[in-house]
C-alpha positions as CSV (number, residue, x, y, z in Angstrom):
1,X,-1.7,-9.4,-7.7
2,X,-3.0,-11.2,-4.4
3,X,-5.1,-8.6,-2.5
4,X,-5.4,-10.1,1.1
5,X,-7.7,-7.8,3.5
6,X,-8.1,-8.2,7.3
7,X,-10.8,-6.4,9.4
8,X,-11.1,-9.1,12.8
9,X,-14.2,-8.5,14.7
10,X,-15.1,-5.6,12.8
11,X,-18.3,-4.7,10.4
12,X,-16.7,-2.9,7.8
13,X,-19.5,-1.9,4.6
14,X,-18.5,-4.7,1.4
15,X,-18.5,-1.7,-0.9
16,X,-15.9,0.1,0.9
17,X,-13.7,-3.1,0.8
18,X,-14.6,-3.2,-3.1
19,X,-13.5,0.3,-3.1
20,X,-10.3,-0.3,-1.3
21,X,-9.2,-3.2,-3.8
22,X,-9.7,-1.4,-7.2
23,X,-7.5,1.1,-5.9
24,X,-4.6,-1.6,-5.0
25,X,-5.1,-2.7,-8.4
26,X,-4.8,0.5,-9.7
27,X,-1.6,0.9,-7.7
28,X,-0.4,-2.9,-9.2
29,X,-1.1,-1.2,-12.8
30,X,1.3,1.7,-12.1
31,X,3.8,-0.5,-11.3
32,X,3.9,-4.0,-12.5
33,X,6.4,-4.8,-10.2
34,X,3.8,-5.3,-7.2
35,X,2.6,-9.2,-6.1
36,X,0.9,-8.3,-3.4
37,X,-0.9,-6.1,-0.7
38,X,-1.7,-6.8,2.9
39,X,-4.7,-4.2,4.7
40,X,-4.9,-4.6,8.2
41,X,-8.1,-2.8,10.0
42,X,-8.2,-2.3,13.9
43,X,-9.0,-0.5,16.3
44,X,-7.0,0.6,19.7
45,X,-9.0,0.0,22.4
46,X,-6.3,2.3,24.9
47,X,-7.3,5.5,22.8
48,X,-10.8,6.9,23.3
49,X,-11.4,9.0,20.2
50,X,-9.0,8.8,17.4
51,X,-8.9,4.5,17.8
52,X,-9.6,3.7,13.9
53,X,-6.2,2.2,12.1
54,X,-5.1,0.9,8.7
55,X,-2.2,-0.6,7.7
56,X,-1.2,-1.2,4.2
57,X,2.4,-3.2,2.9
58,X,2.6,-3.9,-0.8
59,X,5.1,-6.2,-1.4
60,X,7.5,-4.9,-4.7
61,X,9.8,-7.8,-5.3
62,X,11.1,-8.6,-2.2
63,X,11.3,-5.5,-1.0
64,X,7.8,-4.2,1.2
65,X,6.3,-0.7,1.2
66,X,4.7,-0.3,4.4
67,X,1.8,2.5,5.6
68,X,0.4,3.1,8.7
69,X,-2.4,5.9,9.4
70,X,-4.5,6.6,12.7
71,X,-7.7,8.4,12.7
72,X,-11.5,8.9,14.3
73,X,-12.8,6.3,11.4
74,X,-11.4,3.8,8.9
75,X,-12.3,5.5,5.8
76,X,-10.1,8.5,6.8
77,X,-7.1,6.2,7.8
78,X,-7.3,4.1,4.6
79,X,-7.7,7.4,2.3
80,X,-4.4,8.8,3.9
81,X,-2.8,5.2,3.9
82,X,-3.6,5.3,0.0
83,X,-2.3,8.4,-0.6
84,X,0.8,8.3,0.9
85,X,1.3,4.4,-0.8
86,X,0.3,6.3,-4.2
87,X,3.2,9.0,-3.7
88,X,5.9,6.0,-3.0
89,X,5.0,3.8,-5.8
90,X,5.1,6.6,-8.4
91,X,8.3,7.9,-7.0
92,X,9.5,4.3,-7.8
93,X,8.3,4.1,-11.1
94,X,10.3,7.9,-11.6
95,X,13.2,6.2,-10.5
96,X,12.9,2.6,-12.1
97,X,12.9,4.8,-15.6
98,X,16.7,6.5,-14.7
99,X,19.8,5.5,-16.1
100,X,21.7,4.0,-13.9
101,X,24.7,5.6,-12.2
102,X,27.4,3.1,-13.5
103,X,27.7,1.0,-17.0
104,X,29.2,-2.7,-16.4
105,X,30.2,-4.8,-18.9
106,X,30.8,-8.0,-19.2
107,X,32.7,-7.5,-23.0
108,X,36.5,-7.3,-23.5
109,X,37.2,-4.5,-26.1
């Protein structure tokens, strides 16, 4: 899994980054199916207070799971950007594990 994270002109603490990437790859561990994850830090400079934003797409095949949180600091925004990313990816893995609706066949009987 290719963990890419982007904080422009921002100081954001290593271990927090650390932090942020074991739980991507725990997310990659609960489903296989994920090649990559994008985290975007930044802040809104129109909004006085609550200006601190993350932004999380994992990339699932070719389809992309996308998560976007606003708050007054990053570690709030990533911790509900993670959580809601954590509920989607396990409700895929629920739903990768169903049979699926229709049988096809490609055998003549």
């Amino acid at each position: 899994m290719t963990i890419e994270i982007n904080c422009p002109h921002l100081k954001i603490e290593e271990s927090f980054l650390k932090s942020m990437e074991k739980e991507l790859l725990e997310l990659s561990h609960l489903n296989k199916d994920i090649s990559r994850a994008e985290v975007f830090f930044r802040e809104d400079e129109s909004q006085p207070a609550d200006n601190k934003i993350c932004e999380i797409r994992l990339t699932v095949f070719s389809d992309n799971l996308y998560a976007r949180r606003v708050s007054e600091n990053f570690y709030l925004s990533a911790r509900e950007v993670m959580d809601e990313l954590k509920t989607r990816v396990l409700r895929q893995v629920e739903l990768g594990k169903e049979p699926p609706e229709e049988t096809t066949s490609t055998v003549d009987v």
